[in-house]
mmCIF file of the C-alpha atoms, coordinates in Angstrom:
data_MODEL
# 
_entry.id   MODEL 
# 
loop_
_atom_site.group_PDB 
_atom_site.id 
_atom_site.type_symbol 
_atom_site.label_atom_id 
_atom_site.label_alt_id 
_atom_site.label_comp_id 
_atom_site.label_asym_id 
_atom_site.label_entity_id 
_atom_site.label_seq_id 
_atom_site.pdbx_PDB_ins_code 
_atom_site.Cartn_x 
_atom_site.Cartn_y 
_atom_site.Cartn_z 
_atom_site.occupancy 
_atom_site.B_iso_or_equiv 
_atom_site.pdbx_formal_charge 
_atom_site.auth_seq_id 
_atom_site.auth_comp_id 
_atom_site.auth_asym_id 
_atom_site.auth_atom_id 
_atom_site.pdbx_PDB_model_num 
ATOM 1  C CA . UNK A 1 1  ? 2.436   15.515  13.587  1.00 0.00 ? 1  UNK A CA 1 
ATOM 2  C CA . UNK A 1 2  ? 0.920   12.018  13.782  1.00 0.00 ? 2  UNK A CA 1 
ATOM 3  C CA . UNK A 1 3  ? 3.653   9.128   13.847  1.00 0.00 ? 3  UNK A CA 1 
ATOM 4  C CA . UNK A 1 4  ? 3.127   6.362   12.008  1.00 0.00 ? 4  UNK A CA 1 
ATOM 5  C CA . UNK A 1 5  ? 4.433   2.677   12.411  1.00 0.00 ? 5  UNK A CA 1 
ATOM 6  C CA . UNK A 1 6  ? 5.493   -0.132  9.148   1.00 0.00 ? 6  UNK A CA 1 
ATOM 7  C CA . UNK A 1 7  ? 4.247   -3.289  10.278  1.00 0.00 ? 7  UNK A CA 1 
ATOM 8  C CA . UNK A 1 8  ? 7.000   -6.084  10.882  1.00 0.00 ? 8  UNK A CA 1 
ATOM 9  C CA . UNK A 1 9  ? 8.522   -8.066  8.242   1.00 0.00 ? 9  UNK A CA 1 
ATOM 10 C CA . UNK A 1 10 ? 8.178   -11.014 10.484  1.00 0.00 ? 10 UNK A CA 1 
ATOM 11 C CA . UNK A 1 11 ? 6.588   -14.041 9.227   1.00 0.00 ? 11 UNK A CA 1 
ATOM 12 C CA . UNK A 1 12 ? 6.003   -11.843 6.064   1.00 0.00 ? 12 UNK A CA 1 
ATOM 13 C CA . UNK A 1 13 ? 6.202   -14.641 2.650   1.00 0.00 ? 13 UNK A CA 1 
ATOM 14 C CA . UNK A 1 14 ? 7.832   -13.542 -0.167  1.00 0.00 ? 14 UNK A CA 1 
ATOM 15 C CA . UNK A 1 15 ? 6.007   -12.967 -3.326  1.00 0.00 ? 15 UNK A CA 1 
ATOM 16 C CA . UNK A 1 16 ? 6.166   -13.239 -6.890  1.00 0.00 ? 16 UNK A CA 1 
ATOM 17 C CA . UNK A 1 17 ? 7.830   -9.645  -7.226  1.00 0.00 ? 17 UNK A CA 1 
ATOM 18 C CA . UNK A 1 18 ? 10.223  -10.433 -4.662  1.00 0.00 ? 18 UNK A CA 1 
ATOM 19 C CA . UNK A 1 19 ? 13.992  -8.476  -5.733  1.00 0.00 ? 19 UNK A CA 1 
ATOM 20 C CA . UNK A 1 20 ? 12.433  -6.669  -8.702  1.00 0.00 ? 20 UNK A CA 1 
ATOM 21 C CA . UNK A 1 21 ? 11.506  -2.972  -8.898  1.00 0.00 ? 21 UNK A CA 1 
ATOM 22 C CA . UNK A 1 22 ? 8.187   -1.098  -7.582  1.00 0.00 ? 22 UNK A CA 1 
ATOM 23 C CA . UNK A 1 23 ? 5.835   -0.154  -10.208 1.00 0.00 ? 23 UNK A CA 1 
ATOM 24 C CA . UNK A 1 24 ? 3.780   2.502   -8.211  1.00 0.00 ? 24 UNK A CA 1 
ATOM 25 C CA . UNK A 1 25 ? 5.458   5.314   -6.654  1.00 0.00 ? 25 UNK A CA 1 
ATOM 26 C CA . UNK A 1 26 ? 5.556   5.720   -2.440  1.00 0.00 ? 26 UNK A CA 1 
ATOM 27 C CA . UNK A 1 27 ? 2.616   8.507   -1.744  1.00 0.00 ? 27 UNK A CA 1 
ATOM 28 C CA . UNK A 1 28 ? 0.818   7.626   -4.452  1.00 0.00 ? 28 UNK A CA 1 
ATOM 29 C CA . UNK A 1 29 ? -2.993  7.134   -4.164  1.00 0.00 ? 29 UNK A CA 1 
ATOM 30 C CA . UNK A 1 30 ? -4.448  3.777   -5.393  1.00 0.00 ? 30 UNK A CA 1 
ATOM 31 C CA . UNK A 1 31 ? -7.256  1.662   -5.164  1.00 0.00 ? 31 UNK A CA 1 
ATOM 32 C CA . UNK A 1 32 ? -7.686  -1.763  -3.594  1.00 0.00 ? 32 UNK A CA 1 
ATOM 33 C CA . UNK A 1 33 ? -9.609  -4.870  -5.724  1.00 0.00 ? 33 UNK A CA 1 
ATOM 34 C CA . UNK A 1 34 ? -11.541 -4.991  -2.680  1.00 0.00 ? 34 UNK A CA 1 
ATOM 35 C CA . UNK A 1 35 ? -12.427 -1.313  -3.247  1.00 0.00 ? 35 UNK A CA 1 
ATOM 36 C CA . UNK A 1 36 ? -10.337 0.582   -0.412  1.00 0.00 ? 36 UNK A CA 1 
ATOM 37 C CA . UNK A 1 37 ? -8.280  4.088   -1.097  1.00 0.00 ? 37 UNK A CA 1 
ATOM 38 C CA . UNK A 1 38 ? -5.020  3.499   0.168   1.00 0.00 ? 38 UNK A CA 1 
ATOM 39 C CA . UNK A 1 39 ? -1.640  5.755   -0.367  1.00 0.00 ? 39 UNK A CA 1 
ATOM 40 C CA . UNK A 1 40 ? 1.299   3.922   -1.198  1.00 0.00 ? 40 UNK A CA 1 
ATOM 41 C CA . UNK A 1 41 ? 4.308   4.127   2.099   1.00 0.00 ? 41 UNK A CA 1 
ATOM 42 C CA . UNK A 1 42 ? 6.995   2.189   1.064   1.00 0.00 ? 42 UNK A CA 1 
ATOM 43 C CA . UNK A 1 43 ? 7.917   -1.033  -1.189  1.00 0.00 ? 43 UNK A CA 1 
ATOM 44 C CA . UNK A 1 44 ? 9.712   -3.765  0.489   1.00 0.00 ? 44 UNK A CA 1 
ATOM 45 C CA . UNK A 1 45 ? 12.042  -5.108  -2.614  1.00 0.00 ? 45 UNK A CA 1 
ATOM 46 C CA . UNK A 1 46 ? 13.104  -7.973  -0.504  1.00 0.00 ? 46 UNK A CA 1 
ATOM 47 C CA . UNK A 1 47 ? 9.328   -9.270  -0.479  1.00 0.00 ? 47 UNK A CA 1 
ATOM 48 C CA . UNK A 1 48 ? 7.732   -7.929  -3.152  1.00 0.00 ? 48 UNK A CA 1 
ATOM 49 C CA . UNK A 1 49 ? 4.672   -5.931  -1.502  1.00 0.00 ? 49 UNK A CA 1 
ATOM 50 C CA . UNK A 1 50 ? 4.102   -2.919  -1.023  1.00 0.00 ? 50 UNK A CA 1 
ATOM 51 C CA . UNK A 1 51 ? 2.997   -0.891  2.377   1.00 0.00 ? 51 UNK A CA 1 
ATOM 52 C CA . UNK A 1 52 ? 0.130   0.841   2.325   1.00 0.00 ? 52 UNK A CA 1 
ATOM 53 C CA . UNK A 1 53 ? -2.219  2.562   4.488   1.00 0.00 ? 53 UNK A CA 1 
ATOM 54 C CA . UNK A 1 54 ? -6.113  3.454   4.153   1.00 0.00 ? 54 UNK A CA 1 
ATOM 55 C CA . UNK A 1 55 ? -7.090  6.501   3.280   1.00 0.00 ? 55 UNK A CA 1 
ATOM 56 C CA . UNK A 1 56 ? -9.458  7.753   6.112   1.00 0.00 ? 56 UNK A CA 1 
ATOM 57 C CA . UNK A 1 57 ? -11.943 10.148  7.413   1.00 0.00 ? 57 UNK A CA 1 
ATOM 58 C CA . UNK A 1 58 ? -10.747 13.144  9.055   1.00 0.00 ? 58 UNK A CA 1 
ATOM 59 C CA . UNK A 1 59 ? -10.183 12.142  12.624  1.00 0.00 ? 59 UNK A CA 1 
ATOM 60 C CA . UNK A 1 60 ? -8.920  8.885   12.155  1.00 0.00 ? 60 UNK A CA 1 
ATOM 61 C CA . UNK A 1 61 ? -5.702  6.660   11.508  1.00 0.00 ? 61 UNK A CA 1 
ATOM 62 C CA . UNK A 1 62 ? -5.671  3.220   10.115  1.00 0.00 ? 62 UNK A CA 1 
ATOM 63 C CA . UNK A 1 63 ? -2.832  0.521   10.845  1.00 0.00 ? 63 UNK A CA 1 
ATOM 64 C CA . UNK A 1 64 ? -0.138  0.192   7.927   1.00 0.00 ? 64 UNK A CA 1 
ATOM 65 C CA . UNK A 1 65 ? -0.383  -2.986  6.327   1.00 0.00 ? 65 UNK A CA 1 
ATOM 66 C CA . UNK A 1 66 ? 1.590   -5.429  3.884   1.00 0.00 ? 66 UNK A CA 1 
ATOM 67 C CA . UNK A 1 67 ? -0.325  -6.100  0.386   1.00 0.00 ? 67 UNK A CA 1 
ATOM 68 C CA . UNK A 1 68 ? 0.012   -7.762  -2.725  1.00 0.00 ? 68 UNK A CA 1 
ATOM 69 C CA . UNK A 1 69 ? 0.799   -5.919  -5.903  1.00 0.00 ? 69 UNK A CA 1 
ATOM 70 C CA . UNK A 1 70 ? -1.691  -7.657  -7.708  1.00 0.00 ? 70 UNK A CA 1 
ATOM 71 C CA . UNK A 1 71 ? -4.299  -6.239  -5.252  1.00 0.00 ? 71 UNK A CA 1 
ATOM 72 C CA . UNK A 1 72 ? -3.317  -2.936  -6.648  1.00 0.00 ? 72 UNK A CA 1 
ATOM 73 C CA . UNK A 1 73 ? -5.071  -1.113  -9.360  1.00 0.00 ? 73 UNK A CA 1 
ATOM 74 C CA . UNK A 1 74 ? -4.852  2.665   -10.077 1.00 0.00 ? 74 UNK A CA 1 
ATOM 75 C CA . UNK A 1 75 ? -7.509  4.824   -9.799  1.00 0.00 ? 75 UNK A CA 1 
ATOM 76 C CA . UNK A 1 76 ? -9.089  6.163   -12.632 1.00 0.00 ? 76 UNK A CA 1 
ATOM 77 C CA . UNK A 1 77 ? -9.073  9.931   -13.543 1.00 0.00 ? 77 UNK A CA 1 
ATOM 78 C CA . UNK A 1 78 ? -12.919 11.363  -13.270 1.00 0.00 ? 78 UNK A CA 1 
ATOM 79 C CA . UNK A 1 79 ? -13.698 8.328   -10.765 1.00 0.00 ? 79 UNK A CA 1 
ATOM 80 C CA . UNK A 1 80 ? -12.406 9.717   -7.928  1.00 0.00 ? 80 UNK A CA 1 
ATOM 81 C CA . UNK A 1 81 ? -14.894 11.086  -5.396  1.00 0.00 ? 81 UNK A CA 1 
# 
């Protein structure tokens, strides 16, 4: 079973969302504006933004990472590939 770390809330800036509920569930698969599939880990309430992680090729693990709500946009049905 592969273990995966959160990244750090430290020196992490609040955003707009900050104290108010997640929209998207945790493990659910999204798109980035940028064009990246990520799944969704974890919201952190306190900061607003949401921890996600890249959805890869067999074999390999991305990093977690912090990201903006905004840079969130679900993923079509039919579009998926």
């Amino acid at each position: 079973m592969k273990k995966f770390e959160m990244p750090s809330n430290y020196d992490t800036e609040k955003s707009e969302y900050a104290g108010k509920d997640p929209v998207y569930e945790n493990r659910q698969v999204m798109q980035t504006t940028s064009g990246e599939r990520v799944i969704i880990m974890n919201y952190l309430k306190d900061f607003g933004l949401y921890v996600v992680m890249n959805i890869d090729k067999p074999g390999t693990v991305s990093p977690a990472y912090k990201i903006h709500p905004d840079k969130l946009v679900k993923i079509e049905e039919g579009t998926e590939e």
